[in-house]
N, C-alpha and C positions, 0 to 999 in steps of 0.2 A: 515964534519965528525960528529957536534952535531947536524946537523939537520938530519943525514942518523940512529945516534945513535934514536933520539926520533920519528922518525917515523918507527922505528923497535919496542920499546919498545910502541907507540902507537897500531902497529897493533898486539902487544903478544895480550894487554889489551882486544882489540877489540874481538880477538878470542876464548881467557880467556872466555868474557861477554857469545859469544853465544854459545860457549860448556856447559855453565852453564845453559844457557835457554833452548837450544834444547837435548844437548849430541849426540852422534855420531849415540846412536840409532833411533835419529829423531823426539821424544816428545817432543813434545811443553810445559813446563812445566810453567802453573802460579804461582805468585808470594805464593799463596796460597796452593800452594803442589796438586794442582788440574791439569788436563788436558782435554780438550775438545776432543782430538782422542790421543787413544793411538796409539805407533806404536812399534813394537815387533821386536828383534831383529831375525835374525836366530837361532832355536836351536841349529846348528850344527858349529855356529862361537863363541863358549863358549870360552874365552880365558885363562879358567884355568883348571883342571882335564880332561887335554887332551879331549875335547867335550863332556864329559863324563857327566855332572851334578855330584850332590851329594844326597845322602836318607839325609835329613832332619830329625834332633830329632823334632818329633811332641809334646812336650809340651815345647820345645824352640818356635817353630811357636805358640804356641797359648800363650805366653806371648808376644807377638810382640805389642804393643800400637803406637795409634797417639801420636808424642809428642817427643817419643823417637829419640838420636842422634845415627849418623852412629858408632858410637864407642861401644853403647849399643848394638845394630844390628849387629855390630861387632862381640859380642862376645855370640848373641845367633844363629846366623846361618853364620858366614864364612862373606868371603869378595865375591861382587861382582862375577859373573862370564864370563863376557862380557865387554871389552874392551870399557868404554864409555866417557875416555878423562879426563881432569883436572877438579876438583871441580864441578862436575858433583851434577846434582840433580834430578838422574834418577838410580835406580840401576836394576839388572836383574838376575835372579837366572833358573838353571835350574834343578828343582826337581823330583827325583822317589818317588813313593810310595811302597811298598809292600801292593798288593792290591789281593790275590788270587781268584783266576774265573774270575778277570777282566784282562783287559789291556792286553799286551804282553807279555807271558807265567808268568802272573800276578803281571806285573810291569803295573804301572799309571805312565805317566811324564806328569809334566804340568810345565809350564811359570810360574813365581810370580815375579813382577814389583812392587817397590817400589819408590812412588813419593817422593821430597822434598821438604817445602815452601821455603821463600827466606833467613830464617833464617838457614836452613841446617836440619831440624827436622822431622821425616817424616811424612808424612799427609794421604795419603791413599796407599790404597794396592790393587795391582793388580792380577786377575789368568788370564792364557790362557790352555786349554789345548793342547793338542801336540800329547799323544799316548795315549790311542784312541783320535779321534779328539774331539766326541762329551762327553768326559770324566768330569763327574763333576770334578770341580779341587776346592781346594783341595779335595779331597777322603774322604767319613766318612772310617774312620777305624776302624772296628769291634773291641771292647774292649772287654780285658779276663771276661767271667760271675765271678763278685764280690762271694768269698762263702760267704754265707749267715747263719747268725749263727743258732744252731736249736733253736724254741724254749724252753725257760726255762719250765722244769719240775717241776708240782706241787703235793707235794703230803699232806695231810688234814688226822691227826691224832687225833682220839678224844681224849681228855684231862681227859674225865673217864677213858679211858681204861691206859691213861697214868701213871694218879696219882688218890693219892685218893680224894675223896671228898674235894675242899678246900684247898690244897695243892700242892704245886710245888718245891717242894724241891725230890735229888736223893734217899733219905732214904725213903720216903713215894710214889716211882715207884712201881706200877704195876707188877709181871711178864708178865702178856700180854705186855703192852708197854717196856718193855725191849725186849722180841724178837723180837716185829714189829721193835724196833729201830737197833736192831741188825741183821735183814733181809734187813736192808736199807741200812747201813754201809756197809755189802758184796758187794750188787747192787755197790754201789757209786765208793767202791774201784776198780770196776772193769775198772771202766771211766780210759781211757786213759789222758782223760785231763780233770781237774775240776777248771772252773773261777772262782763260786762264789755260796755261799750258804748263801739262806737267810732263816732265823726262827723267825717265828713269832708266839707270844701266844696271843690265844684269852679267853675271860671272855665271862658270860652269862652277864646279866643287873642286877643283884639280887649286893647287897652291893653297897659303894659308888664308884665314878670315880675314886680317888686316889687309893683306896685299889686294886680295879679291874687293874688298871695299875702296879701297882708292882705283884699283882700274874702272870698276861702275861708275863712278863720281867721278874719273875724268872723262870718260866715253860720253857721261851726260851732259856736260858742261861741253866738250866738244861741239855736240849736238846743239846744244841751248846756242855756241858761238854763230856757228857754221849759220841755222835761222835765222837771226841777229839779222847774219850781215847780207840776207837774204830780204830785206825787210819785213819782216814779225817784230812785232814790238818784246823788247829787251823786258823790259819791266811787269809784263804779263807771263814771262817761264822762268819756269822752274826747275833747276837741275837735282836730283836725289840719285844718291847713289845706294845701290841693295847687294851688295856684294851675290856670294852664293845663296843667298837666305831664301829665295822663291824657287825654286828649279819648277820649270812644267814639264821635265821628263826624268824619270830615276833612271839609273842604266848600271850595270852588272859588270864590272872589269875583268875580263877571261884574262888577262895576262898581255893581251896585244893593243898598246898604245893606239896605236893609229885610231883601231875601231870605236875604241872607248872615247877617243877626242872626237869621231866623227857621231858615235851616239849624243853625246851631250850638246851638241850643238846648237838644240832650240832655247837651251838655259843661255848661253848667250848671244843676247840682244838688249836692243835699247827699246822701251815703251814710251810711245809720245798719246797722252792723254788730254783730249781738248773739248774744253767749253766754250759754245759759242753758238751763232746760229749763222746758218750757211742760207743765200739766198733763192738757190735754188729748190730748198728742200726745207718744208715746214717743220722736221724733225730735228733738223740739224745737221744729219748726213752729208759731209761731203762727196759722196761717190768713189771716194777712191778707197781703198783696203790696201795694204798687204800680207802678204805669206811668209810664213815664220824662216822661210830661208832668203826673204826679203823680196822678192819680185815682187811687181804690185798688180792688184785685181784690180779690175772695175767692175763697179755693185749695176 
């Protein structure tokens, strides 16, 4: 009786070992999760969603790593679907795609085989196709085109026409640069969506650096107010100040002031930089521009 008892429980072990090395599907599996031939089981002997396979979530499959246990595997695409025995170190899937113009009224199926080493971990990964046969498997899957945000909108206000000579404070505006600013405010308000506004004042090079930085930084925040109270939302702009740091014109001092303030003239201005998307215009475009001595175009 104990010797019929342990050559029963000899020959479990025995068939234990080689369901573990081969599996029912027939791969030879090395100890290393590798195999020298695969062998595939039948599509049509899937032993769970009635032969059926299942659509795989495709960024469950592309988190799949060497290394990972059956448990992890587990739970990013399902259990096995082919009957492959105890303690198996072979597993087998039978996957669709949604694959439109291809495959069978635009279904892809393909085989995915998963080896194991001998520690239970998985080591490599298998495709076969199945429908069409010569079907890359897995399938690139056309991704939705990313929207693309438009372009931010720049628009370059001179700082003459703004304020007066020297000045950046709201008492000492322009009426020209009040209506250019108040022609902008309507544009802006019309934005359906508005991410971010940025304002920026610039200086000519004439004073020192620290002075030229606090009149940018006030002319912006002026700017940023004057919006505001224009209805732009407050907590979407930005005021920066850039003293002389940017000039977009060099210019040459002969000795005669006047000329030389009238040369540098495009270095001061204020930039109002805008993200957002305008409704009339798939790009973002508001329609309005202006000119570096402040008048406004229409595009």
């Amino acid at each position: 009786m104990i010797k019929t008892k342990l050559k029963q429980w000899t020959l479990m072990a025995l068939a234990a070992a080689l369901v573990s090395s081969y599996g029912v599907a027939g791969t030879k599996v090395n100890s290393d999760g590798t195999a020298d031939e695969l062998v595939w089981p039948n599509p049509r002997s899937t032993s769970f969603n009635k032969d059926r396979g299942t659509f795989p979530n495709m960024e469950n499959l592309k988190n799949i790593r060497s290394g990972m246990s059956k448990d992890m595997l587990y739970n990013l695409i399902g259990r096995p679907q082919f009957s492959e025995g105890f303690r198996v170190r072979e597993w087998d899937y039978l996957f669709h795609f949604n694959t439109p113009g291809q495959g069978t009224e635009g279904v892809t199926t393909c085989q995915y085989k998963i080896l194991f080493d001998n520690q239970k971990f998985a080591r490599t990964f298998h495709w076969k196709a199945v429908d069409p046969v010569n079907a890359a498997c897995p399938p690139e899957i056309a991704k939705p085109t990313p929207e693309i945000p438009p372009a931010p909108q720049r628009f370059t206000l001179s700082a003459d026409a703004l304020f007066a000579f020297d000045k950046g404070d709201e008492a000492n505006m322009n009426d020209r640069g009040k209506a250019e600013l108040d022609a902008l405010a309507a544009q802006l308000r019309a934005f359906p969506r508005l991410d971010h506004i940025r304002i920026t004042g610039h200086t000519d090079l004439m004073g020192s650096d620290h002075y030229n930085m606090l009149l940018s930084q006030q002319r912006a925040e002026t700017v940023r107010r004057y919006l505001a109270e224009r209805g732009l939302p407050r907590a979407i702009m930005y005021a920066y100040g850039a003293g002389e740091s940017q000039p977009v014109k060099q210019c040459v001092n002969h000795g005669n002031r006047t000329e030389y303030i009238a040369c540098l003239q495009p270095n001061r201005r204020v930039e109002i930089e805008v993200n957002g998307i305008h409704a009339g215009s798939a790009n973002g475009h508001t329609g309005l521009q202006f000119n570096s001595d402040g008048t406004m175009q229409q595009r």
